[in-house]
C-alpha positions in Angstrom: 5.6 -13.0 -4.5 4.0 -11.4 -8.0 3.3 -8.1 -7.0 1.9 -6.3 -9.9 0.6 -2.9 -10.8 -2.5 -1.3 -12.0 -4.1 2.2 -12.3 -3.8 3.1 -8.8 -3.5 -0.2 -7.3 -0.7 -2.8 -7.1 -2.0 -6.4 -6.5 -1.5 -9.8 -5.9 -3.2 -12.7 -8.0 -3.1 -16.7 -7.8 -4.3 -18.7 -10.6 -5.0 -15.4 -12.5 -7.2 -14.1 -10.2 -6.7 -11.2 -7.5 -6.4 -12.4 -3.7 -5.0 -9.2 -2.8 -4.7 -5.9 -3.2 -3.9 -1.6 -2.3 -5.7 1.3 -3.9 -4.3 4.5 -3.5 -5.1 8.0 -5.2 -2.9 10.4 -6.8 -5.6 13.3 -6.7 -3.3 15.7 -5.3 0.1 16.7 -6.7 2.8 15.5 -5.3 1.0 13.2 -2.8 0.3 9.9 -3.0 -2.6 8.7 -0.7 -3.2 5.1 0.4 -7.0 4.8 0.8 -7.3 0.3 0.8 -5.7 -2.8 1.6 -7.7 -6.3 1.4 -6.8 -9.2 1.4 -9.1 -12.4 0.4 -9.8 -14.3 3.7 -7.9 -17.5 3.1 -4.8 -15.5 2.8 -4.8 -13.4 5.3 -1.8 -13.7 7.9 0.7 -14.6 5.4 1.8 -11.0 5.2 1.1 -10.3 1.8 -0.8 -7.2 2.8 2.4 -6.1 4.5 4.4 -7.0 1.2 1.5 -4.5 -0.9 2.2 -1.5 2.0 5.5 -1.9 1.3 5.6 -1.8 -2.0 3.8 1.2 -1.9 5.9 3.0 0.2 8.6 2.2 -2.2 6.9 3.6 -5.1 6.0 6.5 -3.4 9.8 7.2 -3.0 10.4 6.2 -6.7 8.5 8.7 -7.6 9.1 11.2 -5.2 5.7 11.5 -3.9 4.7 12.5 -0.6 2.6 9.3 1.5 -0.2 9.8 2.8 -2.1 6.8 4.6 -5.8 6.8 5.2 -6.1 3.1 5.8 -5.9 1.5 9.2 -4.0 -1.5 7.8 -1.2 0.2 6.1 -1.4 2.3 9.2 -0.5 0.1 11.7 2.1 -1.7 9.2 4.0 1.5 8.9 4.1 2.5 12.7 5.7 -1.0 12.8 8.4 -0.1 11.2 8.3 3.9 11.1 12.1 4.0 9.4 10.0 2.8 6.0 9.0 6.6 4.8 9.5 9.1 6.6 7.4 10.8 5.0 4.5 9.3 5.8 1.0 11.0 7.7 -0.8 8.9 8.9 -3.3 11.2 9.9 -4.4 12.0 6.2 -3.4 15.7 6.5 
């Protein structure tokens, strides 16, 4: 899987266009805040919204930032596997 980055997004796209995608904010320093994850409807359940969580969560270490995760989706995929970021809030404090 293709998983490629934009301004405050990383995304997924067949046949050059998007079927997937995470938005996150960087509006406070040092934090990195995951607001979205969608996932066009015929795709869904092939975990590439999992894939997009986790790539986040990797980025966030990259850069050091601290993860903070507002969406229920990236929610529940991180207290699935809590040893991805220890870091995280998922309470969006």
């Amino acid at each position: 899987m293709n998983i490629q980055q934009s301004n405050h997004s990383f995304y997924v796209e067949k046949d050059g266009q998007p079927i997937a995608k995470i938005v996150y904010s960087t509006s406070f320093p040092g934090r990195l805040i995951i607001e979205h994850t969608e996932v066009d409807d015929e795709y869904e359940g092939q975990g590439i919204g999992k894939e997009l969580v986790h790539r986040t969560v990797d980025y966030a270490k990259e850069q050091n930032l601290e993860l903070v995760v507002r969406c229920s989706f990236a929610k529940k995929v991180l207290e699935e596997n809590q040893s991805a970021y220890t870091k995280a809030s998922a309470d969006g404090e």
